[in-house]
C-alpha positions in Angstrom: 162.5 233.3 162.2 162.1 232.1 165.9 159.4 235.8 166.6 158.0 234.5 163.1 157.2 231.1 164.3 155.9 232.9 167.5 153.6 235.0 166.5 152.3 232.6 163.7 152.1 229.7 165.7 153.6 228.2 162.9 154.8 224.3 163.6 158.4 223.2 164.4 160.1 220.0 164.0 158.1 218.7 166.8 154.4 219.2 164.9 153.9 221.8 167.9 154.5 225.2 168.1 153.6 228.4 170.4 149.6 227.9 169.6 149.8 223.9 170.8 148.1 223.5 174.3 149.3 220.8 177.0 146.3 218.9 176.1 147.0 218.8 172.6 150.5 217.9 172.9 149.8 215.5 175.3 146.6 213.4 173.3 147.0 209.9 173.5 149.7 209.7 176.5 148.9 207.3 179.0 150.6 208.5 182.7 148.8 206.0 185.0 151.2 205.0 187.5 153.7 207.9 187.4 154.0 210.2 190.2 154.5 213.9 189.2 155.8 216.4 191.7 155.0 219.7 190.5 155.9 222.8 192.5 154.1 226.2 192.4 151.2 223.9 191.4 148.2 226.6 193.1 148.8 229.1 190.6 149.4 230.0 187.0 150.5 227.4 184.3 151.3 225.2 187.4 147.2 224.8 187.9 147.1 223.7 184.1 149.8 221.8 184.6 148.7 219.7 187.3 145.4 219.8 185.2 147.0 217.7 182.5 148.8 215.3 184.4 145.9 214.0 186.3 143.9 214.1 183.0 146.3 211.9 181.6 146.1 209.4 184.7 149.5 210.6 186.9 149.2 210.8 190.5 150.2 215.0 191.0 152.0 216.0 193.9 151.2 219.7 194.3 153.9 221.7 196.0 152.6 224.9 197.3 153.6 227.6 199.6 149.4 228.7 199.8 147.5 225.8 201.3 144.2 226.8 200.7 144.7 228.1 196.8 146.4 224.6 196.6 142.8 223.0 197.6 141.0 224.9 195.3 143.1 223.8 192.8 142.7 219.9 193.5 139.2 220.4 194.0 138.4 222.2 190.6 140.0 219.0 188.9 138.5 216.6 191.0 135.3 218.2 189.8 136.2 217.4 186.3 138.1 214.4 186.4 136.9 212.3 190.0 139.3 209.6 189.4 142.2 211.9 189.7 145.0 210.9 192.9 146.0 214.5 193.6 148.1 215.0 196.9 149.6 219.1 198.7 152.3 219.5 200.7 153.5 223.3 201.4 156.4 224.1 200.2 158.0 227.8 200.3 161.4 227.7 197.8 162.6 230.3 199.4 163.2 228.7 202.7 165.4 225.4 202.9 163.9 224.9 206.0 160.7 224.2 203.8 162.3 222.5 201.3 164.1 219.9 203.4 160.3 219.3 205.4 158.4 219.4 201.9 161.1 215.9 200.5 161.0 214.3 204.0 157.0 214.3 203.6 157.1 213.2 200.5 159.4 210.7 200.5 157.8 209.4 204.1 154.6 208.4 201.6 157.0 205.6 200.4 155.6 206.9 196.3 157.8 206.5 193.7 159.1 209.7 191.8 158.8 209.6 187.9 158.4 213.2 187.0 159.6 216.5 188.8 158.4 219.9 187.4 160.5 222.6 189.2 157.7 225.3 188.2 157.3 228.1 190.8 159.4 230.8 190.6 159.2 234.7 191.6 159.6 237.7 189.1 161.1 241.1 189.3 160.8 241.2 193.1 162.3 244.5 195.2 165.7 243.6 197.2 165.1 241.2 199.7 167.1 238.1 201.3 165.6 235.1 202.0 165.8 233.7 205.2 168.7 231.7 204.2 170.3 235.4 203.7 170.3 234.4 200.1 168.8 237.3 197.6 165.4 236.0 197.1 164.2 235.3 193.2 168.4 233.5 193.1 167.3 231.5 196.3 163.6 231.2 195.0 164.0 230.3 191.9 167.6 228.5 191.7 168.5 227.7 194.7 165.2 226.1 196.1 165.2 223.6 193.1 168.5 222.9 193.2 168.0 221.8 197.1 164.3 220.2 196.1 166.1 218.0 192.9 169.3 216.8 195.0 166.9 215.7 197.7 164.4 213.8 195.4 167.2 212.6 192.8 167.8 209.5 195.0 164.2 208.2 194.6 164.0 209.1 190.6 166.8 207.3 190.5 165.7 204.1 192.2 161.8 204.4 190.4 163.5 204.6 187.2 165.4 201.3 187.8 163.1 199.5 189.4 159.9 200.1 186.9 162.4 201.0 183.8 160.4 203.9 183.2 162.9 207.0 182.4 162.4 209.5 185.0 161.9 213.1 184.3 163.1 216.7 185.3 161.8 219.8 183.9 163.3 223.1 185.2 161.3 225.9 183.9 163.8 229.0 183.0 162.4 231.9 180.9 163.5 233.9 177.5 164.7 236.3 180.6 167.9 234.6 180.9 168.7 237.1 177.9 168.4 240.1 180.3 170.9 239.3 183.2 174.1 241.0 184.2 177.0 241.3 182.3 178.8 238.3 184.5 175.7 236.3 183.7 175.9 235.0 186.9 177.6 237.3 189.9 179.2 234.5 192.2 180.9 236.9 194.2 178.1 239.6 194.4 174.5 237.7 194.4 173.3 239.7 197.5 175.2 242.7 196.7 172.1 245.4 197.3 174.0 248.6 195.8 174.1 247.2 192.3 171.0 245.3 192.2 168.7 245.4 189.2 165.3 243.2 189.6 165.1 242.2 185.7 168.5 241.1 185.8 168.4 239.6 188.5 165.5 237.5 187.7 167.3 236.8 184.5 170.1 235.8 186.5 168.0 233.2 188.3 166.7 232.1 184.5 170.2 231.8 183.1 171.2 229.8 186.5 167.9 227.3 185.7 169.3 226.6 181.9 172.8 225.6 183.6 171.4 223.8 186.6 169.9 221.5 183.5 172.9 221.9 181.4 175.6 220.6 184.9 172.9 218.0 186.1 172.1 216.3 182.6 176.0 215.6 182.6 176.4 214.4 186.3 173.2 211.9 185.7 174.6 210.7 181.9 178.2 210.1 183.9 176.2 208.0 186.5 174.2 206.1 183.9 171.3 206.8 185.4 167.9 206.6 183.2 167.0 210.4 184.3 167.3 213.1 181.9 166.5 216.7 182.5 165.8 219.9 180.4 164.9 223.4 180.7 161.8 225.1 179.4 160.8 228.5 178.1 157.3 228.6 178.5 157.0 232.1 176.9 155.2 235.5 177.8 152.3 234.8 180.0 149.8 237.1 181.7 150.1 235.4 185.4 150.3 236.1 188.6 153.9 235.7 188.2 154.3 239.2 187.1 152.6 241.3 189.8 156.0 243.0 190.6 156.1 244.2 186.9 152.3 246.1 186.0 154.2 248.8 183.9 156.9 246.2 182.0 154.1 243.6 181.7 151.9 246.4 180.3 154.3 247.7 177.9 156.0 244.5 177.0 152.0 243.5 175.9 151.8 246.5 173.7 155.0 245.9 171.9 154.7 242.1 171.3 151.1 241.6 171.7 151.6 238.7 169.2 153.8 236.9 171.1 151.4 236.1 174.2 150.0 233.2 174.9 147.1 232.3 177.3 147.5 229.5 179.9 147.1 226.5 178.1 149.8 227.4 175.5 152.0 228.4 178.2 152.0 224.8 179.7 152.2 223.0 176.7 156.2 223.5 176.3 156.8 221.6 180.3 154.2 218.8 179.6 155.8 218.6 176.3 158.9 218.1 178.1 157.7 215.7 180.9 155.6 213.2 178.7 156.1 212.9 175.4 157.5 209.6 174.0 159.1 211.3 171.4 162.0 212.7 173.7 163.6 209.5 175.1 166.7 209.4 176.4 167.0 213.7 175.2 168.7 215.6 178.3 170.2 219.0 178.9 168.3 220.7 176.2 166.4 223.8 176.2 163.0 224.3 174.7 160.7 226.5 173.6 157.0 226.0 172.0 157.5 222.5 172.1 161.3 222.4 170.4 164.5 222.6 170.9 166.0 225.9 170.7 169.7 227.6 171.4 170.1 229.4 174.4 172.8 232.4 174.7 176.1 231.6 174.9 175.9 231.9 178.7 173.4 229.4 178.9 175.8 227.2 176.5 179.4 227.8 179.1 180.4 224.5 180.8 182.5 226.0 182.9 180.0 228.6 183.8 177.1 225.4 184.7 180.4 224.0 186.6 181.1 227.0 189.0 177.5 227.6 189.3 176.9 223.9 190.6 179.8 224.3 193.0 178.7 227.7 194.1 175.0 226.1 194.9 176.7 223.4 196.7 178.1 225.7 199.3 174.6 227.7 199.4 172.6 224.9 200.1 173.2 224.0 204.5 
């Protein structure tokens, strides 16, 4: 049923499914005053992201390790929408050099925080380490948002409070998670080169996304805190994401040609996630198309989302 609804675009409980774009599933929200930090904002569904949320009135906060793509970015909307408050600050998720530099800029600004959209991520990479001597898509696309969210939390916190305007998080993973190791997650062997495998690797790093959420939603509900957080599936997209992958991304579009969606589709699911009205007060859910869906049973372990927080704690210097 869930490929059915996929390649149909037929509607879920929502009144959006796989065909909805982030402007339609956004119509009629009002974000003036929110500030939206969205990271890998330069490229991919983070450009139509960061479209949307300045259409809708939010001041964007593009993170972005390419300065100059980031301008072209703020620029093309700025062409389309002059009133938008769009503001760059590199950021490279692999480094937590970066990351640490990227929240002390941000928070120097004195903004308030209402939305963060950990977006960027790398795919299917060769073995490498990032300069943390963490391998890189785990460091990339865990690791650096794990960092980025515990830096920022503080100030969602505190804008939440003081405006009473629920804050946020949005922590896109992938249908990927389904294709990881057998461990799921491999706390005693993430840089292990002999055994390494880039897709389940990179579904490693999805599955660790879908627990970040999972861990986190229960640390801010135990806190009281007026945050909630959710991971996102935002499907198959043809983006630069996937330049690692030409023959799997060419062969994975001939078998499920149906399935694919074009950028606008692919960002609906996060602004979904980060606007709608709809999902007050919903936290440490995953969706998909603009619903709720089951993850595996992985993404569904407490105690796996418990020794993965504890594991990240120690990663992060």
């Amino acid at each position: 049923m869930r490929y059915f609804s996929q390649a149909t675009g037929i509607r879920g409980p929502s009144g959006f499914g796989s065909r909805s774009t982030a402007e339609q599933v956004t119509d009629g929200i009002d974000a003036f005053g929110r500030t939206v930090i969205i990271t890998g904002g330069s490229s991919g569904i983070g450009v139509e992201t960061a479209r949307v949320m300045a259409l809708h009135g939010a001041h964007v906060i593009i993170g972005a390790r390419n300065l100059e793509a980031a301008d072209s970015v703020k620029q093309g909307i700025l062409q389309n929408t002059p009133s938008a408050k769009i503001d760059i600050i590199e950021l490279e998720l692999s480094s937590q050099k970066s990351v640490r530099a990227f929240a002390g800029k941000f928070l120097a600004m004195n903004l308030p925080l209402n939305i963060l959209i950990n977006n960027a991520g790398v795919m299917n990479c060769p073995y490498n380490l990032s300069e943390d001597g963490i391998e890189l898509q785990f460091a990339t696309n865990h690791i650096g948002h794990f960092l980025l969210t515990n830096l920022l939390l503080d100030k969602m916190k505190s804008t939440a409070e003081e405006t009473g305007i629920e804050g946020r998080i949005v922590i896109l993973s992938s249908a990927a998670h389904l294709v990881t190791y057998r461990e799921g997650i491999r706390f005693d062997k993430i840089n292990d080169k002999n055994t390494y495998n880039s897709h389940s690797a990179y579904g490693q790093s999805k599955l660790a996304n879908i627990l970040h959420a999972k861990e986190l939603a229960k640390h801010l509900k135990e806190e009281g805190a007026n945050v909630t957080v959710n991971a996102v599936n935002p499907g198959l997209i043809k983006t630069n994401l996937m330049r690692h992958s030409v023959f799997y991304v060419t062969m994975l579009r001939v078998l499920l040609f149906v399935l694919w969606k074009n950028i606008p589709q692919g960002a609906a699911t996060s602004c979904y996630v980060a606007l709608h009205p709809s999902l007050k007060g919903v936290s440490g859910e995953y969706f998909a198309d603009c619903n709720i869906e089951t993850p595996t049973a992985k993404g569904r372990n407490e105690e796996l989302a418990k020794k993965l927080w504890e594991l990240s704690e120690t990663l992060i210097k």
